[in-house]
LOVO-272012 format. One line per 4 residues: for each residue x, y, z of N, C-alpha, C. Coordinates in nm, 3 decimals, m for minus. Layout:
REM LOVO-272012
X,Y,Z,X,Y,Z,X,Y,Z  ...;
END
This chain:
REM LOVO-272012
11.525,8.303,9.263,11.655,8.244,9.240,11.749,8.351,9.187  11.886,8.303,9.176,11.966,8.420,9.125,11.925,8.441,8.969  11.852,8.372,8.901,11.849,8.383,8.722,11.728,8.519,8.756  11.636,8.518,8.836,11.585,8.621,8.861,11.401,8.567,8.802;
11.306,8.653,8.817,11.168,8.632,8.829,11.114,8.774,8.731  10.968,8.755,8.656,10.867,8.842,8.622,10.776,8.803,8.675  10.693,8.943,8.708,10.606,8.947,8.760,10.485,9.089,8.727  10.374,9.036,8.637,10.304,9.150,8.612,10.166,9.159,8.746;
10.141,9.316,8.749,10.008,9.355,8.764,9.942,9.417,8.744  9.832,9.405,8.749,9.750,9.520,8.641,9.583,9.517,8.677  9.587,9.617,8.690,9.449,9.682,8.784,9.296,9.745,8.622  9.372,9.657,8.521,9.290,9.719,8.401,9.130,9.620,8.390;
9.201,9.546,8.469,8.994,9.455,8.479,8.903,9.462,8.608  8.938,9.568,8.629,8.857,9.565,8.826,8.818,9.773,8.782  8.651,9.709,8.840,8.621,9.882,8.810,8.659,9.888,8.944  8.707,9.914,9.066,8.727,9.903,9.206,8.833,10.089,9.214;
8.756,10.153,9.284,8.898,10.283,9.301,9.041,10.268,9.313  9.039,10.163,9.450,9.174,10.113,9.464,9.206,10.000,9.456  9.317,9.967,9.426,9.371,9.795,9.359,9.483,9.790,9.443  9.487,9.758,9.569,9.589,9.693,9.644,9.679,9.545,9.607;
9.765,9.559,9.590,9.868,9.492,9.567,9.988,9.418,9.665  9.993,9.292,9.692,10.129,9.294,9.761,10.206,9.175,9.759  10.350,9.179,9.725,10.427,9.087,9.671,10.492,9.057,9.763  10.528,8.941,9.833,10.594,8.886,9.943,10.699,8.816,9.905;
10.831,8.787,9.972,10.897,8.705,9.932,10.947,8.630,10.029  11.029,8.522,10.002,11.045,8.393,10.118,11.090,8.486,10.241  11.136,8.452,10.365,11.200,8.516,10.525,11.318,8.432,10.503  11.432,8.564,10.516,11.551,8.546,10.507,11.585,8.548,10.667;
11.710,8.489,10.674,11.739,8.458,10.767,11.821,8.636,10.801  11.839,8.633,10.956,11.889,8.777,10.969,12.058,8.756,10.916  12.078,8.896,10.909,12.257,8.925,10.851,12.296,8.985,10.912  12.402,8.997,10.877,12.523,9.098,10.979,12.497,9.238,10.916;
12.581,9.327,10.941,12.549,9.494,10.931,12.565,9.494,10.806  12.634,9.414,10.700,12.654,9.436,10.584,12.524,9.469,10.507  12.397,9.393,10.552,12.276,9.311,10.501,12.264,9.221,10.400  12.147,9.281,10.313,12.145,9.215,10.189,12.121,9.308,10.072;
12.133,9.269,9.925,12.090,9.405,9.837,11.958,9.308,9.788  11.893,9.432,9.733,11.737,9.384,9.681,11.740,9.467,9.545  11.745,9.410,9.423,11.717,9.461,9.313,11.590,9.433,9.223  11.527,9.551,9.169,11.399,9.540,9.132,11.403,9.632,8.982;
11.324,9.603,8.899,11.281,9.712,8.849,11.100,9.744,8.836  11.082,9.844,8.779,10.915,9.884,8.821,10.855,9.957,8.705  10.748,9.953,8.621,10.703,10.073,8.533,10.580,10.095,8.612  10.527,10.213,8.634,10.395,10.279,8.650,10.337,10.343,8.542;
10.256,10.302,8.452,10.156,10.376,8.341,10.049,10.379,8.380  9.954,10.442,8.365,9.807,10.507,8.331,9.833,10.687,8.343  9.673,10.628,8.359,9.630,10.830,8.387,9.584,10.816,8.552  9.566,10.752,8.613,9.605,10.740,8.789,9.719,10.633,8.839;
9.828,10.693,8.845,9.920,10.596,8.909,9.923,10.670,9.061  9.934,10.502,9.096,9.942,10.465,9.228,10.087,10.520,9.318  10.135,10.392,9.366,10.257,10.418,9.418,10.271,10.279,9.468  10.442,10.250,9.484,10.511,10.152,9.523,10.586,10.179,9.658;
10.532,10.120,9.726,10.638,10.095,9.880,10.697,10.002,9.907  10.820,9.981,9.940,10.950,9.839,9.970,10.923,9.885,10.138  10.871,9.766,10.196,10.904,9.753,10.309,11.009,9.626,10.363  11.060,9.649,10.495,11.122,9.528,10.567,11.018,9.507,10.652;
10.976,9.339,10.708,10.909,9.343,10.815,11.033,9.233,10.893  10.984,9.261,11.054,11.026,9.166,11.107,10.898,9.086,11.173  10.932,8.994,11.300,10.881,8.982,11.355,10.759,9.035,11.446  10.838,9.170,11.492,10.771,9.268,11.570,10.736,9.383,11.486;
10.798,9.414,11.410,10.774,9.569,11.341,10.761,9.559,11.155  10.738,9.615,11.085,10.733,9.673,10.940,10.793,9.772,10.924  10.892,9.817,10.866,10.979,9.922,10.815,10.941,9.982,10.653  10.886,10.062,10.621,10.898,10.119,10.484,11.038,10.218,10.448;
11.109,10.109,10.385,11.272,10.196,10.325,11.257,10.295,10.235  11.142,10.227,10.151,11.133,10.342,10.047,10.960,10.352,9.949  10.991,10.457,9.910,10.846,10.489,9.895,10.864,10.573,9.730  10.778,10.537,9.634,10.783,10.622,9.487,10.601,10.648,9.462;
10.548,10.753,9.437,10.437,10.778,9.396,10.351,10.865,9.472  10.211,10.914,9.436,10.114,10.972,9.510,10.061,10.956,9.639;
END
């Protein structure tokens, strides 16, 4: 909603190497060239941080816009 959402995760109870993660949100309807904005914020702590990728998917394809980490 516009008041906005939290959302934790945390990979501190899984002995597992990697802890895949992935946050989905509802399918927006398409927009004009203007688009849409997507605001987030993010902390990464430990002594192995991962990394965060924002993708778009459509129908046919997955787009990664942006990418932060190892």
């Amino acid at each position: 909603s516009d008041q906005g959402q939290y959302l934790l995760l945390s990979s501190s109870y899984t002995n597992q190497q990697s802890v895949v993660a992935v946050i989905q949100s509802e399918t927006f309807p398409s927009t004009s060239t203007s688009g849409r904005c997507l605001t987030f914020w993010y902390v990464l702590r430990g002594n192995q941080l991962g990394r965060v990728d924002v993708n778009i998917s459509t129908s046919q394809n997955t787009y990664m816009i942006w990418s932060l980490g190892s």
